[in-house]
N, C-alpha and C positions, 0 to 999 in steps of 0.2 A: 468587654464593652468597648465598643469605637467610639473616640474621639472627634472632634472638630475640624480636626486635619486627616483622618483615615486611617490613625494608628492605631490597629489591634492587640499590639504587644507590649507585655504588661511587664516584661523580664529578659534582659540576655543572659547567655550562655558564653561564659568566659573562657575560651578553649586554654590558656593561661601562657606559659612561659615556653613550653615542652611540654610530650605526653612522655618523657624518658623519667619512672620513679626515680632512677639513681641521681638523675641531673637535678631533676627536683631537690633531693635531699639535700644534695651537696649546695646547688644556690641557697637553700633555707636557713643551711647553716653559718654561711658564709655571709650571706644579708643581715642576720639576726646577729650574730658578733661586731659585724660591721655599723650596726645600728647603733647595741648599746654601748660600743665604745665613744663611735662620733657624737654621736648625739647629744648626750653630756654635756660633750667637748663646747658644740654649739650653746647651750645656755651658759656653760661656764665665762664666755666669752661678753654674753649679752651680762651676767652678774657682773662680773671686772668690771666693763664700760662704764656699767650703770652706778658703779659704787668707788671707783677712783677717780678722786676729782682732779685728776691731772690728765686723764684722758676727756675733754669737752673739746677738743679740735674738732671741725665737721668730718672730717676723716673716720674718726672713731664712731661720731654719732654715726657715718652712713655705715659703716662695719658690723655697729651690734645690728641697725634694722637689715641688712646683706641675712646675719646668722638665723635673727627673725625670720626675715621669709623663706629661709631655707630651711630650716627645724621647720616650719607650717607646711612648706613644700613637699617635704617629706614623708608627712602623717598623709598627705590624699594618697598615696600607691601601696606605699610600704607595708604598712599594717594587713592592709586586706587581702596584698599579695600572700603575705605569710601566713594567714586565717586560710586561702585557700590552696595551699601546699600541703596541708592537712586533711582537705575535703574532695572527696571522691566529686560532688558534682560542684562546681562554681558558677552561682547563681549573682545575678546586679540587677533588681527592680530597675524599669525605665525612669523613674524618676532618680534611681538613687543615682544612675548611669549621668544623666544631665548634669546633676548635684558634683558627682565627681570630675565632668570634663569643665563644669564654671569653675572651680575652684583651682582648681590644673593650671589654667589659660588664666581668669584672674592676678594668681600668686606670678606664676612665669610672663607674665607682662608686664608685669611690677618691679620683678627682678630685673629684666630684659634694660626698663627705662632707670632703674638702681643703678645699672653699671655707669648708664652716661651721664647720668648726677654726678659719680664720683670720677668720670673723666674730667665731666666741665670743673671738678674740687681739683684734680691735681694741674689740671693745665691752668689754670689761675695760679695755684700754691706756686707753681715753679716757672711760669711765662709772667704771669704780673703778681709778683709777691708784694709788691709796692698797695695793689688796690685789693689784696687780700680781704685783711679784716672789715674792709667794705662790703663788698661783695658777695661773702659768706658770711653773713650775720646770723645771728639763732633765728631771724624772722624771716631771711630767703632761703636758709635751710629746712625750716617746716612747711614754708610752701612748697621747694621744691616736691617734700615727702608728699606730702599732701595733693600734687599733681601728678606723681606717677603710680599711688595707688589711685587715683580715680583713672589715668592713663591705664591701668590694670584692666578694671571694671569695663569701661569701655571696650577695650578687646576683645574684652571674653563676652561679653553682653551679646557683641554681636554675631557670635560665633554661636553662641548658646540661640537666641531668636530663629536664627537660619535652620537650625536643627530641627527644635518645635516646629516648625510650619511644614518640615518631611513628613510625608506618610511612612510609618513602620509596618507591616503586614505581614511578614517572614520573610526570609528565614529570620531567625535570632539568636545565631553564632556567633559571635566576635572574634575573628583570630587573633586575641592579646589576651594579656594580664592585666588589663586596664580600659577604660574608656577611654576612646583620643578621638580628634573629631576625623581621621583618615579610616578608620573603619568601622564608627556609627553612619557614615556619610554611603558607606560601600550597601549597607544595609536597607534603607529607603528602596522603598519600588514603585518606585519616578526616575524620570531622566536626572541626573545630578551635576551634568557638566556645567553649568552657570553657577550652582551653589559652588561646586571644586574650585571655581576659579576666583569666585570672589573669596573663598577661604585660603586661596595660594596667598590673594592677596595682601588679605588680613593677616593672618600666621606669618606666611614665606616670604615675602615682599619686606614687609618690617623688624621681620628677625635678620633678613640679608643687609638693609640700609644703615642695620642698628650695629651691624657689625662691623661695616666695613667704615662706617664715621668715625665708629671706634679706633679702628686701626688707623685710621688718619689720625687721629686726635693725640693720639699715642706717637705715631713718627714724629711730629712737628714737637712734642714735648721733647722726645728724644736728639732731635736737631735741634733744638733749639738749649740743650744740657752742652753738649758737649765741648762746647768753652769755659765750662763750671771749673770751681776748683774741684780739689779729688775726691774731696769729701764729702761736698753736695751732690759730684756727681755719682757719686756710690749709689746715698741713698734713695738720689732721684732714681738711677734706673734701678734699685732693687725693690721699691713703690713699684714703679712702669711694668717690670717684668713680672711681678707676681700678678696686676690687676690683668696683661695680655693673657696669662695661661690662661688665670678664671674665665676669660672673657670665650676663651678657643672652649673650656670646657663646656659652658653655657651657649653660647651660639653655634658650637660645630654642629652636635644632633639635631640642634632646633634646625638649622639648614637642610641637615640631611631628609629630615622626616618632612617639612611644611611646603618646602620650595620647589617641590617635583608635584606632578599629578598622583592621585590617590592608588598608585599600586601596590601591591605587598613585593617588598625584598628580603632574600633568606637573612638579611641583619638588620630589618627591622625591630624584631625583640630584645635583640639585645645594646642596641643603641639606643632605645627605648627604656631598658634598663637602667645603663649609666645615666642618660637623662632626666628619670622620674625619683631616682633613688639615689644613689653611688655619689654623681657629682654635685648634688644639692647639697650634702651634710661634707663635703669636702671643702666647698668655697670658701665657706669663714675659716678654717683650719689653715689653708694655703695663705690667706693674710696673715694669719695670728704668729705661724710659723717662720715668716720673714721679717715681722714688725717689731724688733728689740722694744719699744715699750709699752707693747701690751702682753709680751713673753713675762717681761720684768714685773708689771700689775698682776700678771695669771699667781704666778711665784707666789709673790708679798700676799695675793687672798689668800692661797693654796695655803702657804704656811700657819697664816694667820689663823684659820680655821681648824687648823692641825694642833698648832698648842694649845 
């Protein structure tokens, strides 16, 4: 039955990762280990926060909602990639397809605007420590939260709207393992270059600004340390350098994939991979793993629960 906008197509065809069984096998195993060891890892981080009351710094509170949206980030690809590493045809209802690239875009615009919440936390903690506890109050911390999941929502809203008003007619192949909006976009049969570009826009444009403020934001903190004694300045730059990797993990693929025109590259999938899977369930880990007191709070639960 035809729609409003001229779409016929009621279902894609998810061509997936590879048609190679063996590669299949071995990513399935390798993702599905990788899953249930991080992933844990992730709630165990968001339990600590949430239940040591020595961690209430805005630092910690932006850390557990980081794990948050990446454990949520996670569940949109992961799962279903793994459901169809098992399944001769890989089937995604149109709507379920939609359903999956809002939530995609939603959460990773969320995150995108996370990091520079906790830029603008540490260039205060360590540029004006003086107007600190002003500034980062529990009441400008919830708002901030509170502006960049609606900053989320918006991104993806409008990416999702542009979509719907595409006619779908055939074909209804996807070359991925996933819905993205670079090759539900490929698939419309209408002219696209206006939608492309206002979606370079939207995606490529703000994941590039968001990155490279970042990296400003980060040298001026770094310059502005290195008169510190040696101990501030330790754990200043070892804060600094753990949030730049995340930051490179988080916005390199987003660059790679949004900020060009919609062609397919033979590493598309698998930059696609690290992006939707791999380095979502690694960010809070790469914090946890440099931050002596939330290492120290993992411990004290861990043991606690053990005796």
């Amino acid at each position: 039955m035809e729609s409003e906008n001229g779409t016929v197509i009621t279902e894609f065809i998810l061509l997936g990762l590879t048609q190679s069984r063996d590669i299949q096998l071995l990513v399935f195993v390798l993702v599905l280990i990788f899953y249930f060891i991080i992933l844990p890892g992730n709630f165990l981080i968001i339990f600590t926060i949430r239940s040591d009351p020595g961690l209430t710094a805005p630092l910690y509170f932006f850390l557990g909602n980081l794990a948050f949206l990446d454990a949520s980030y996670s569940f949109i690809v992961a799962p279903r990639m793994l459901v169809d590493f098992l399944s001769e045809k890989k089937v995604i209802s149109y709507r379920g397809c939609i359903t999956q690239l809002f939530f995609l875009h939603f959460l990773g615009g969320g995150e995108g605007l996370l990091l520079v919440v906790m830029a603008f936390d540490r260039y205060i903690a360590i540029c004006r420590p003086l107007h600190y506890s002003a500034v980062m109050n529990p009441r400008a911390c919830y708002a901030m939260l509170l502006a960049l999941w609606l900053g989320g929502f918006v991104h993806s809203i409008i990416q999702v709207v542009f979509i719907l008003r595409l006619p779908f007619c055939g074909p209804n192949q996807l070359d991925n393992f996933f819905c993205d909006v670079p090759q539900v976009i490929k698939l419309a049969c209408t002219n696209t270059f206006v939608v492309e570009l206002l979606m370079v826009f939207n995606s490529g444009l703000m994941t590039l600004l968001c990155f490279l403020g970042l990296l400003a934001s980060y040298a001026v903190i770094l310059c502005r340390i290195r008169g510190s004694s040696s101990e501030a300045k330790n754990k200043a730059m070892s804060t600094c350098t753990t949030h730049i990797i995340v930051i490179f993990f988080m916005f390199g693929p987003g660059i790679f994939i949004y900020t060009r025109p919609f062609r397919a590259f033979p590493a598309d999938k698998v930059v696609s991979l690290f992006h939707t899977v791999i380095f979502p369930l690694l960010n809070p880990v790469i914090y946890t793993l440099r931050n002596q007191e939330v290492k120290a709070s993992m411990k004290k639960v861990f043991n606690k629960h053990i005796a």
